[in-house]
N, C-alpha and C positions, 0 to 999 in steps of 0.2 A: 359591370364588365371591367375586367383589368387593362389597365393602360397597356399600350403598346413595350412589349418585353424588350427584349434586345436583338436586335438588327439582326438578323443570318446568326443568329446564335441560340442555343438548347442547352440549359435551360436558364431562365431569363435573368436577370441581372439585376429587376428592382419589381417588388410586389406589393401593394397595398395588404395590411390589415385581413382589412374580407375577404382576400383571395386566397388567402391560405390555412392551414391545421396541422393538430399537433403532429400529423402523421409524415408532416413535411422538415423536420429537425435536420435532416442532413442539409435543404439547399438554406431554411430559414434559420440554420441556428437553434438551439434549445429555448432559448428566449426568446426571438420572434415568433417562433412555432406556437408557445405559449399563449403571447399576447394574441396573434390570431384565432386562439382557441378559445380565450376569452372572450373575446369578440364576438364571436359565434354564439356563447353561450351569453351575453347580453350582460355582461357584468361591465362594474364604468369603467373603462379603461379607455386612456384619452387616443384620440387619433394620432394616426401615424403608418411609416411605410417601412420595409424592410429592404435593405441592398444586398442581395444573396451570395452565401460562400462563392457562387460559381462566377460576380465579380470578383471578389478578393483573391479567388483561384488565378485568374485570368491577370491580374494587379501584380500577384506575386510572381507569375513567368515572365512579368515583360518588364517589371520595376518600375511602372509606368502608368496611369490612368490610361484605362479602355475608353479607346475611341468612344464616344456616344454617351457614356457613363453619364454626363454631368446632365446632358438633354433627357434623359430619364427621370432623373433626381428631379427636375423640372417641372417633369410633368405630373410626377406622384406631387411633389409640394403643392404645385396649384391643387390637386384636390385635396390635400390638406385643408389648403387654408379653403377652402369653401367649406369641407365639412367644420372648419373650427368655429368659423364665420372670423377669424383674423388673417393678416399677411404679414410674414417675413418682411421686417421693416418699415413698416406704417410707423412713420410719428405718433402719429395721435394713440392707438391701439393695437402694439406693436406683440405677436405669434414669434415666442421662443419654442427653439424645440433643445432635445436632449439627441447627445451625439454616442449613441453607447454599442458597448462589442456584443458579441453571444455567439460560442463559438457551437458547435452541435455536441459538447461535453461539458459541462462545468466547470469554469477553470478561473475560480471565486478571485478577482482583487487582481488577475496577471496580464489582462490588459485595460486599454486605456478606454474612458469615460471623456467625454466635455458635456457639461452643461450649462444651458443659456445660452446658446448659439443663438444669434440676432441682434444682441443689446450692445448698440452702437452710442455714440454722441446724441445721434438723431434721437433713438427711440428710450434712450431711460428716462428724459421727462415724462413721456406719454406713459411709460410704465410704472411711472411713479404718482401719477392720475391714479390709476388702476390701483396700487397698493403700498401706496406711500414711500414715503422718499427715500429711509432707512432699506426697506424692502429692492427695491432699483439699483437703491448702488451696492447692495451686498448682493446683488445676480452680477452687478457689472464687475463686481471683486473675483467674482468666481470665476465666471467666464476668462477673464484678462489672466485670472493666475493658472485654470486650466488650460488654455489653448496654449500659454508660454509653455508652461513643461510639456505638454503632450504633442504638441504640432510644431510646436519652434524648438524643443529641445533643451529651453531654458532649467539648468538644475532645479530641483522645488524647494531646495534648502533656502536659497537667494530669497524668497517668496516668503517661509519660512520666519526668518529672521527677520521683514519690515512685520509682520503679524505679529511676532513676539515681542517687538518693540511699541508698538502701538497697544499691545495688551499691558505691556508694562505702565506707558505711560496715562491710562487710564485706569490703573489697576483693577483690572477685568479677568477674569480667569479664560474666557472662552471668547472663541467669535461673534458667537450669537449676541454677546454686549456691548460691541462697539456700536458707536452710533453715527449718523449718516453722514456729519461731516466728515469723521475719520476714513470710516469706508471708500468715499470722494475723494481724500488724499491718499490714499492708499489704489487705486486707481489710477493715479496721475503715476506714481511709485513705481508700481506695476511699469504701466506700460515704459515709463524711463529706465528701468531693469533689462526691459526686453531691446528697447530700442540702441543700448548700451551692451548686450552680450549677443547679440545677432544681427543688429544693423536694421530691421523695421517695427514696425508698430502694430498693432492688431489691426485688421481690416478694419477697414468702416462701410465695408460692404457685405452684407448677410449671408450673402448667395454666395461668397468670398470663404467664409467663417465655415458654409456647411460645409463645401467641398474640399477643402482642406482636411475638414476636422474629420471625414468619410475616409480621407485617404490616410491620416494619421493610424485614426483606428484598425485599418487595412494593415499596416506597419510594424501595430503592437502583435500582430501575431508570433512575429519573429524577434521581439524583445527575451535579452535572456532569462529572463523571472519565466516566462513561457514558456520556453524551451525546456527550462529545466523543470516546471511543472510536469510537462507533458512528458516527459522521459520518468518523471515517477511513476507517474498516474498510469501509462502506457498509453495514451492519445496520440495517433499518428499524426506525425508532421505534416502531413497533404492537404488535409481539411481545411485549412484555414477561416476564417470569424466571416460570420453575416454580421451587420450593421445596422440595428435601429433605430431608424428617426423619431422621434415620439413628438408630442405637443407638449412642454412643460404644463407641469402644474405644479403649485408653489405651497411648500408645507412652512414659509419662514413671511407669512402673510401678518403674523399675530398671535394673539390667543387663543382664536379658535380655529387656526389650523396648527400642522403636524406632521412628523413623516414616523413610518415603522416598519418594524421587520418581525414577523410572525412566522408561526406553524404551528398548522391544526391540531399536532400532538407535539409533546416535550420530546425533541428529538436528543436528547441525553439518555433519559432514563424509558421512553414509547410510552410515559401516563399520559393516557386520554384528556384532550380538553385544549383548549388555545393557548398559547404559550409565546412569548417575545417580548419587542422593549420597544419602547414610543418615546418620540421625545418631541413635547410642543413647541410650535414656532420654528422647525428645522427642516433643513431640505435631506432627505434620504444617504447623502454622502456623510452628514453628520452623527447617522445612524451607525454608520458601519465600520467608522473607520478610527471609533473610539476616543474622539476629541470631545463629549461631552459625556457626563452621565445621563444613563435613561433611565427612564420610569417602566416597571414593570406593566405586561398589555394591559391587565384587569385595570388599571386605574383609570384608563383610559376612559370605563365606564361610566366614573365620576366627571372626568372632563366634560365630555360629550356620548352621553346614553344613547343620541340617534344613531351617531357615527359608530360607535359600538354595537350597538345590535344589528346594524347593515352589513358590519366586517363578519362577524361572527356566524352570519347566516350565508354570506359570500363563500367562508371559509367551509362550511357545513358544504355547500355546491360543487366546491373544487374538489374534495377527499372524497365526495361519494364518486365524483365524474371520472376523476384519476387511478381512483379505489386505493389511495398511498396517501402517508404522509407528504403534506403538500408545504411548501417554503414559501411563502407571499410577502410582495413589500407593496407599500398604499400610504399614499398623502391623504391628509384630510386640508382642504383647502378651503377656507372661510365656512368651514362649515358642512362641508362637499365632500364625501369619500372618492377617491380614484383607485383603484387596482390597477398596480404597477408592472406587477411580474409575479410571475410561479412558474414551481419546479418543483419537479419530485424530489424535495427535503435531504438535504446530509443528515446522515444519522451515527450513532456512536452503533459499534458492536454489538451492545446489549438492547438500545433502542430496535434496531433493526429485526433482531427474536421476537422481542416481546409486541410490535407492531406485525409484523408476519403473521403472528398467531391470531391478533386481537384481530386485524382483518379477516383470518376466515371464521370467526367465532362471531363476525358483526355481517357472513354471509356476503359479501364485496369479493372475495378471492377465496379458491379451491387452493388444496394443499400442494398440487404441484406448485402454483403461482408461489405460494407463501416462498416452497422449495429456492424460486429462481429470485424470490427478492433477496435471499442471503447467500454469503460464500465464506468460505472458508480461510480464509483472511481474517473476516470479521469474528469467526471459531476462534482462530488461534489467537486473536486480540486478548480475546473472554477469558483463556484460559493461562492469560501472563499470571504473576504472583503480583497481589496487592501489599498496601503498605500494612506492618506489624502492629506492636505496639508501640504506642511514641508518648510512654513514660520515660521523663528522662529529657526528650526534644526539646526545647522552646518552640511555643508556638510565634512564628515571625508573623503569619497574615492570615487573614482569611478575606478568599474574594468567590465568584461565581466561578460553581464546579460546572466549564466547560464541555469536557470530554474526560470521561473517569479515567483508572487505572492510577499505575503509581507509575514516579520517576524517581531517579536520585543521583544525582550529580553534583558537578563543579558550576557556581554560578558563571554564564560568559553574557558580557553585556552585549552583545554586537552580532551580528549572523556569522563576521568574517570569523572571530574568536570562538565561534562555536563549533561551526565548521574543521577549523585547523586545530582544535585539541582532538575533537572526534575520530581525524584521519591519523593523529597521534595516541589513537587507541584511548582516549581519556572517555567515563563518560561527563554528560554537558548536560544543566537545566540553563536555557535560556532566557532570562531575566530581561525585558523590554519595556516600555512607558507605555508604551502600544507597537505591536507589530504593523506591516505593511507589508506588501506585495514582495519589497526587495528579503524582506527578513525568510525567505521560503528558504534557502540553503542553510540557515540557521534551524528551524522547526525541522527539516529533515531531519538534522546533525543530533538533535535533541532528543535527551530521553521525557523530556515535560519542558512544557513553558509556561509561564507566569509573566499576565502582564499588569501595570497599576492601572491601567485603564480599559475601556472596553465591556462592553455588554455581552449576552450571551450570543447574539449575532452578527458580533464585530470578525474583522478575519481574522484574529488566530484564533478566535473561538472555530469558525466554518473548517478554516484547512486542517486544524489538530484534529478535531471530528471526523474530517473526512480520513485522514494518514492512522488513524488512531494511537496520536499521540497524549497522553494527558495533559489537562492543559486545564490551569485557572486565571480568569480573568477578574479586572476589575478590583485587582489586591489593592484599594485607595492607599492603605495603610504602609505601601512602599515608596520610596523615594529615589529612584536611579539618578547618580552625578556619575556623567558620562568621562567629565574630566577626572575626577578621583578615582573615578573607577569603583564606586563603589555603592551599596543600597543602603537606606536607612528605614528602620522601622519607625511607626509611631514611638514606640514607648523607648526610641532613640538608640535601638542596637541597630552595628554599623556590622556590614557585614565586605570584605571587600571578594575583589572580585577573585574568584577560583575556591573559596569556601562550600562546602558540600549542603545542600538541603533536599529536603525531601518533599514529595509534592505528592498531592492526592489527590486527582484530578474528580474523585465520588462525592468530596467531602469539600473541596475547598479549598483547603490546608494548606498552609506553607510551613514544615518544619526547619528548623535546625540542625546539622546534621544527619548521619546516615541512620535512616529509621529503618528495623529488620524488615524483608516481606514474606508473605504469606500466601500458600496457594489462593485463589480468587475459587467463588464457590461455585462457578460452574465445571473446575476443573476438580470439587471437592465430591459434587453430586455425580458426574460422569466416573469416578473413582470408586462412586457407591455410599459415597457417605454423603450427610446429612447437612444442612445451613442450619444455620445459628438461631433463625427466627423462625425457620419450619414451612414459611414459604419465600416463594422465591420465584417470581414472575418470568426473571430472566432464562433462569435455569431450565424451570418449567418447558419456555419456548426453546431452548435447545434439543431436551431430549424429548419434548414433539417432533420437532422437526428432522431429528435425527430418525428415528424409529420410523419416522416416513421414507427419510433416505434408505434406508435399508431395507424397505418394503418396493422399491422402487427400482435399486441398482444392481447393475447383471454382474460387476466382478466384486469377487471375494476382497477383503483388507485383509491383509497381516502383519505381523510387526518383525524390525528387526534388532535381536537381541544379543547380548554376550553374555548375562550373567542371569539369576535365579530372580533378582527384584528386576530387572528387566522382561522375564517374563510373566511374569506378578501382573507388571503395570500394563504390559499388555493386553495381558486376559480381560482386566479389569475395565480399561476403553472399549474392551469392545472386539480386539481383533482376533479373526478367525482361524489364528494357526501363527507358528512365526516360518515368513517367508526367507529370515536369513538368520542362521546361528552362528556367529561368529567362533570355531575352535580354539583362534588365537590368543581369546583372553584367560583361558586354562594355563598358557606357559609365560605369562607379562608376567612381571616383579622379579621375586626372586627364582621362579620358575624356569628363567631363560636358563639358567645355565643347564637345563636338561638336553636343551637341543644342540647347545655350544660343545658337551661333552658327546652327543652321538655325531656331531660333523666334525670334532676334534676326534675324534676313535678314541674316547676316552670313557670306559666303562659303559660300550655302547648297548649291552645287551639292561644292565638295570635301568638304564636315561630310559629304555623302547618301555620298560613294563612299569615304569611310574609315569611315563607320557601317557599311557592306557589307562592308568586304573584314574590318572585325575581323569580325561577325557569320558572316561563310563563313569563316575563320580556326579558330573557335571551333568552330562545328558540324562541321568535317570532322574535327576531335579528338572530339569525342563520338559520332559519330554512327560512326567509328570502334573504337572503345573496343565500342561499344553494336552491333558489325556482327550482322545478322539479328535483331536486336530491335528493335521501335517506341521509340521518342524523340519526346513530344508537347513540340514548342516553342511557347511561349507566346506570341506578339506583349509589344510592351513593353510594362509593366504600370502603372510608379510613379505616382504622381503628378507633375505637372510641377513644381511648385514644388522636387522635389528636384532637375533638371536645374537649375535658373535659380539667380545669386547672391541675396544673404540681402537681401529689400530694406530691413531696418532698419540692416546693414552699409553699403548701399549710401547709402541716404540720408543718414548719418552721414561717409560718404567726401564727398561732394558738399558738406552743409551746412559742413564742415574746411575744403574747398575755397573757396567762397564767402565765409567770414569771415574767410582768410586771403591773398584774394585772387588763389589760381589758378586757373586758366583749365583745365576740363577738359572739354572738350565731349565726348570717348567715354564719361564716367562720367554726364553730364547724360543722354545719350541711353539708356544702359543703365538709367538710373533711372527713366526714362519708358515704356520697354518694361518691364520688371519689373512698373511698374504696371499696365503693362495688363492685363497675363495675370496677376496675381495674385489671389486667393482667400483667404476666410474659412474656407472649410472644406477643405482640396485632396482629401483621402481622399474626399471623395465629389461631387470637382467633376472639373476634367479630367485622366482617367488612362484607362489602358483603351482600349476600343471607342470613347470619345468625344475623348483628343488621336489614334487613329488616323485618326477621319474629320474632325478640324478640320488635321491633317496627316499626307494620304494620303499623302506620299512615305515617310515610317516603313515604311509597309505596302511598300509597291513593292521598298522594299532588304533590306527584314527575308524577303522571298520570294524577293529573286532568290536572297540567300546559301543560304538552303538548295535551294532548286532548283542553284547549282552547287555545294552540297557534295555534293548527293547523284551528282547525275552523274558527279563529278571523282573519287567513291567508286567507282560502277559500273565506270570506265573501268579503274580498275586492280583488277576483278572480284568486290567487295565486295559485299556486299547490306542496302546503308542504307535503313532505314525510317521516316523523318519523317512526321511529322502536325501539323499546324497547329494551333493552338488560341488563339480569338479570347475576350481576358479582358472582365470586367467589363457583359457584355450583358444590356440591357435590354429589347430591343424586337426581333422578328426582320427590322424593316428593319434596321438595321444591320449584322446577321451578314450580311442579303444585299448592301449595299453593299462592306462588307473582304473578302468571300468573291469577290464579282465580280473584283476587283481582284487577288488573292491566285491564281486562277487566271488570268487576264489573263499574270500576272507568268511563272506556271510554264509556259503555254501556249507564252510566247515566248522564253524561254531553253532550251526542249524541240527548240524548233524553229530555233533556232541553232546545237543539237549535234545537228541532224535526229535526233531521237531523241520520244520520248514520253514522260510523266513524271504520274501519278495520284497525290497526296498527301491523305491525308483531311483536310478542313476541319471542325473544332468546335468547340466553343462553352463555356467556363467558368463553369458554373452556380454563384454566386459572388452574387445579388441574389434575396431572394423574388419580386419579379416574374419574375424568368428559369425560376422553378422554378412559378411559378402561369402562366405563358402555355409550359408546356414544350410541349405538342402542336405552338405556333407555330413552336417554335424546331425542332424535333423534321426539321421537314419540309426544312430550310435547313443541319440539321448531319451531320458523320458520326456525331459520338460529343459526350455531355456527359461533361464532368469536373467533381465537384465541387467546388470550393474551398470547404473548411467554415470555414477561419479568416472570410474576410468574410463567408459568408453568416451564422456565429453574428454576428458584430459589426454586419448590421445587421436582425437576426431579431431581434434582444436590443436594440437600440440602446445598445450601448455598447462600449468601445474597449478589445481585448484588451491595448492598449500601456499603458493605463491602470489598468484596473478591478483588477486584481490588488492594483497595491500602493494602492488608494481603497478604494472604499465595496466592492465584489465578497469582501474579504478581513472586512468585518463583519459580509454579509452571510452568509456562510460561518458566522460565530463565531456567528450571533443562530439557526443554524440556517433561514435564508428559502433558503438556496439549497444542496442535500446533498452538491454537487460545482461543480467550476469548467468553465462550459459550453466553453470553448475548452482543456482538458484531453480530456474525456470526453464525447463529443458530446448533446448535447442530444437527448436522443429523442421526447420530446413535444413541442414546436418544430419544431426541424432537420428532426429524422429525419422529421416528419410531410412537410417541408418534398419533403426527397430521396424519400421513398416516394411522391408524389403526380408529383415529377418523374418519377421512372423509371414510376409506371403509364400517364401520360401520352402519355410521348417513345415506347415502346414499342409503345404502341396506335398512332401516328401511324406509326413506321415498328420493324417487326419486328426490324431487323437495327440497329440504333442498339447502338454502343458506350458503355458507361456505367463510369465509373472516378468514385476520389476521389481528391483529390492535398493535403487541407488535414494540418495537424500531428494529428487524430484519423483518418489512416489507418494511422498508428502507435503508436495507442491500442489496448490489448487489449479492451478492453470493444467502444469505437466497431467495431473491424474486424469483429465477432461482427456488429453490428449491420448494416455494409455486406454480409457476408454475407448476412444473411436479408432484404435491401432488393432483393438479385438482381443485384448490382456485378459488371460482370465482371472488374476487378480495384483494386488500394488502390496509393498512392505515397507513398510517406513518405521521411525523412532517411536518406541511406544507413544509419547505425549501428541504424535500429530496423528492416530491413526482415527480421532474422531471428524479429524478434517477430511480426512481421505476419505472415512465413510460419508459426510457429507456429500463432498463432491462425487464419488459418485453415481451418488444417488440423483446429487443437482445434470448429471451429461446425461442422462435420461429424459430429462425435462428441457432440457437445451437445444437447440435447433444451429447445427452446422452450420456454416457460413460457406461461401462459395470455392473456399482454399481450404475446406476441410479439415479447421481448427473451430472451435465453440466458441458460438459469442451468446452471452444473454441474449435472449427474446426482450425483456424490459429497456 
């Protein structure tokens, strides 16, 4: 039976162990969920109770410990300590426990840890009975130097530096070598540190030590390492961290204990088999946090073969029960295996394919599942460019290929430094000794990180993995001097800081200088071409699981193109048509001036028929390429001030002229037409549906060319499918004005090649009026397409061209806005915006085709959501349209959430 819950409150506030399952992660956190789960399933994991989000909910409204809170904590401890058969504070045989966060998401190194909670004056004799004297005062070093930074506040650096001094003075490389009398002075240190920057001392009461150290943890939800995690990640703020009490068990006993951090499969590359790093004689913290070297798992075998083939079978338990790559950490304590924690393992991009697949080929998960353990994020990772050739580079280092991929950058030694060249547009490899929890604004900032320390399950190993950034760990062979600012290699090249290297995150590698990259071969195999070695595990599992998505998802993909190798590379991903042609890049270059001369009335009738003949030049290449698929061509879109010369150039040209006395009467006259037609704002002056109808002959050339690409297609037995599509519309007079005209056009070049000729006419819902009068429009179109880019720009009123590198990039940092609306579309907005157009246009006419064509149809989020809007299909840039066919395929397999956005079922 569980203790009595929390007074007049649902749901309860502190739960043993056995009372709970993994099915419980929202009130116990991912990690208590865990351990309960283990528990259940009979594997050692030491006792212990969990304090549920829905105190630290209740903590964080009120700023305050909940009444009754501590009488709880009470009551689970006593049975604690009966199951332990020790008590909190016994001299003689004295019950530490571990004071640790878990929030219901994973959110590796961003809040806070105490361990050793208990070990007072009183109790490190009795503890040093138990496991010797060096063993005591290095729990009492830890404790004293954690509880100071985490619950008092005290800097770590403070702490830091007596450690660096006593490692000096025994010249010792690590913790793990100092010996007891030091550890004992350092303790005394310690607490003189604290008692000197805060005014008290550590408790010398236990029960003092947990409930502080409950409510500290409570605290670090809202640290800003956390905050900023969770605005990457997209973790909402509200959750806040359950709290696990555990029973310590001690991996820094001796020789024949140990802490590690494992998983069942190599979460880099998804090769089957156990995979992680141990290190003897060490408690779990010195696992992770890169302060010593490890030893790879299998040695472990050699250490202790019991302890090994227990974990190994353990492990075998957890991946069948979870049916995933499973993340496990485990002490071996004199001999003793404990099972620490698990979770469903970080994995890199290509790990998470090639695992997807091998689990349903190991009959554990069906193809949908496989579907929903990957997303299209983790696509577009795979499909970056890797590093080239690096004849020529020096090689600076090689350390453990954490998370592959390439980077190449300006070294920055510091998060701050990385950070602020990145917002000045620089790119940034982060160069570190070891990262930490604070170093997360740096890793974001970063195209790779490289640290000299750290194992494969250190944290920048876990966060680059997870963010998938490339990242190699464990480069011994660097040497950062923070004061000089600068890295040294072993074989003594100095490198300082802002020097470009290139980094390989598959292979290890640290070069020198900017190494070429190269497409990555799953973007070489999806392309149609072939890997270098003939197979290819990863690739493999892509285009499984893609050809599943496609088997699976109700809307069409298309691509959106301007030119002939854009619709090349479209065909070639995969997409089924292109959902946006852009006209305008037939007049960019030296082009413009065809349209400068029909708006100046300068030789307007030849500008009209070489504006046509490129326009049908162009489209019988596409429209070619694209044979038996739709091709929506756009009418021209820009704004006109980009046709026309610069008129501060212009006026500058003329006033030269005038002060210098020549006579230029085409540049007067040009300077006076400019003026006319010029605008303060042009983005939302003449562009669009409004310079078509202030100049319908646009319209009349832009329809004959495709009425003769298409015919001049038919004639030589093709089946090209154009569709028309009128941008920028506000009013459905207008779609019926250019629509009149648009079939006017095709009627009679149909009827020139006695032939007949039906091209759907629509409409680019692109303005909230267009999406608030859609029934209008509805009745006058074939199909909307949305353009999200300008409807967020001016739903938002503000300029995608802009906002990023302005005020949208503060807004981000102050947390007012959780995501960047023209990345990941706006759902409460936008989406309101598109959901009201499509119930609209629909109700007016049943058979209305509805697509999107803005840069969020190649967002994995946004495409989930065009699915459940009733889109019959999305267009995006050719290179992302394999994402989009994933996704979705994956909002098939996805299960709504109660606001009617997609969230994994996993």
């Amino acid at each position: 039976m569980a203790v009595n819950a929390t007074p007049e409150s649902s749901p309860p506030w502190v739960l043993d162990f056995a009372d709970g399952d993994r099915s419980m992660a929202d009130l116990l956190g991912g990690k208590g969920a865990n351990l309960a789960e283990m528990t259940r399933l009979g594997l050692p994991v030491p006792h212990g109770f969990i304090v549920t989000t829905a105190a630290c909910r209740e903590y964080l409204r009120h700023g305050s410990e909940p009444p009754g809170l501590t009488a709880l904590i009470d009551a689970h401890l006593a049975r604690l300590e009966r199951d332990s058969g020790r008590r909190l504070g016994d001299p003689a045989d004295p019950l530490l426990v571990s004071v640790r966060s878990g929030g219901r998401f994973s959110m590796p190194g961003m809040m806070e840890t105490v361990l050793d909670v208990g070990v007072t004056d009183d109790t490190v004799v009795g503890l040093g009975r138990r496991g010797g004297e060096r063993f005591a005062w290095d729990c009492y070093r830890r404790l004293v130097q954690m509880y100071g930074r985490t619950v008092l506040g005290v800097d770590a650096a403070v702490f830091e530096h007596e450690l660096a001094a006593a490692r000096a003075t025994l010249q010792v490389s690590h913790d793990g070598e100092l010996d007891a009398l030091t550890l004992r002075t350092l303790v005394a240190s310690f607490r003189r540190i604290i008692q000197r920057e805060v005014g008290e001392d550590l408790p010398q009461d236990p029960r003092e030590q947990l409930r502080r150290a409950v409510l500290a943890v409570f605290s670090s939800w809202n640290v800003p390492r956390a905050r900023f995690y969770r605005r990457q990640e997209g973790i909402p703020d509200d959750l806040g961290t359950a709290v696990n009490v555990v029973e310590m068990v001690y991996g820094n006993t001796g020789p024949r204990s140990g802490s590690g951090v494992c998983f069942t499969r190599d979460p880099a590359s998804g090769e089957l088999g156990a995979y992680g790093d141990y290190l003897p004689n060490a408690q779990g913290e010195d696992v992770v946090n890169g302060s010593r070297a490890t030893i790879p798992l299998a040695q472990l075998a050699q250490l202790d073969a019991a302890a090994y083939t227990a974990l190994t079978g353990h492990l075998r338990t957890l991946e069948q029960h979870y049916r995933d790559l499973c993340d496990v950490e485990f002490t071996i304590e004199d001999g003793t295996l404990w099972v620490l924690q698990t979770r469903v393992g970080k994995r890199t991009a290509a790990a998470a394919f090639r695992i997807a697949c091998a689990l349903v080929d190991e009959g554990l998960i069906d193809l949908d599942e496989a579907l929903r353990r990957v997303d299209g994020h983790q696509l577009s990772r795979l499909l970056h460019p890797q590093l080239g050739d690096t004849t020529g580079h020096d090689l600076l280092a090689t350390g453990l290929p954490a998370s592959p991929g390439a980077g190449v950058g300006e070294v920055a030694l510091d998060h701050e430094t990385a950070a602020r060249w990145a917002r000045e547009g620089r790119e940034v490899v982060l160069v570190r000794q070891e990262t930490s929890p604070d170093d997360l604004p740096g890793i974001v900032a970063a195209r790779a990180i490289v640290t000299a320390r750290g194992g494969l399950t250190s944290h920048a190993a876990v966060v680059a993995r997870g963010m998938g950034r490339p990242c190699v760990v464990g480069a011994a062979d660097l040497t950062i001097d923070l004061e000089t600012r600068t890295v040294t290699t072993l074989a003594g090249v100095t490198l300082a800081e802002g020097e470009t290297v290139s980094v390989d995150g598959t292979s290890g590698r640290v070069h020198l200088g900017h190494v070429p990259v190269q497409p990555s071969a799953v973007a070489t195999r999806l392309a149609g071409g072939a890997t270098n070695n003939g197979t290819d595990p990863v690739s493999d599992g892509v285009l499984r699981l893609l050809a599943h998505a496609d088997k699976r998802r109700r809307v069409g993909v298309r691509a959106n193109a301007e030119t002939l190798p854009d619709a090349q590379a479209a065909r070639q991903y995969g997409a089924e048509g292109i959902g946006l042609f852009r006209t305008e890049h037939t007049l960019l270059g030296s082009r413009r001036e065809l349209v400068e001369r029909l708006v100046l009335d300068r030789d307007r009738d030849d500008a009209l028929r070489e504006i046509g003949e490129l326009a049908r030049a162009d489209l019988v290449q596409v429209l070619e390429v694209m044979d038996g698929l739709p091709v929506v061509v756009r009418l021209l879109d820009p704004p006109l001030h980009e046709f026309l010369p610069d008129l501060t150039g212009l006026a500058v040209e003329v006033a030269v002229n005038d002060a210098t006395g020549v006579e230029d009467a085409e540049a007067q006259e040009r300077l006076a037409a400019v003026r006319r037609w010029h605008e303060s704002n042009p983005m939302l002056g003449l562009r669009g549906v409004r310079l078509l109808a202030v100049l319908p002959e646009l319209v009349d050339v832009q329809a004959r060319a495709v009425a003769e690409a298409t015919l001049d297609l038919r004639a030589r037995g093709q089946d090209p499918r154009p569709e028309v599509m009128v941008p920028l519309v506000a009013e459905s007079a207008e779609l019926v004005l250019v629509r009149a005209r648009v079939e006017a056009v095709l009627a009679a070049v149909a009827a020139e090649r006695h032939t007949t000729l039906r091209v759907p006419v629509g409409v680019m819902v692109e303005l909230p009026r267009a999406a608030l009068t859609s029934g209008r429009l509805a009745a006058v179109a074939d199909f909307f397409s949305f353009g999200t880019n300008d409807l967020t720009q001016t739903t938002w009123g503000m300029s995608r061209d802009d906002a990023e590198t302005g005020f949208l990039r503060t807004y981000r940092e102050q947390g007012l806005l959780a995501s960047d609306p023209f990345s990941t579309l706006d759902v409460d907005g936008v989406g309101r915006l598109v959901s009201l157009a499509v119930r609209e246009g629909r109700r007016t006419r049943p058979d209305l085709g509805l697509g999107a064509c803005g840069e969020h149809a190649g967002d994995p989020d946004s495409v989930r959501f065009f699915v459940a809007a009733g889109l019959d299909y999305v267009s995006c840039s050719p290179p992302r349209v394999p994402v989009a066919r994933l996704e979705a395929g994956r909002a098939e397999v996805l299960e709504p959430d109660a606001g009617g956005a997609w969230a994994d079922t996993r």
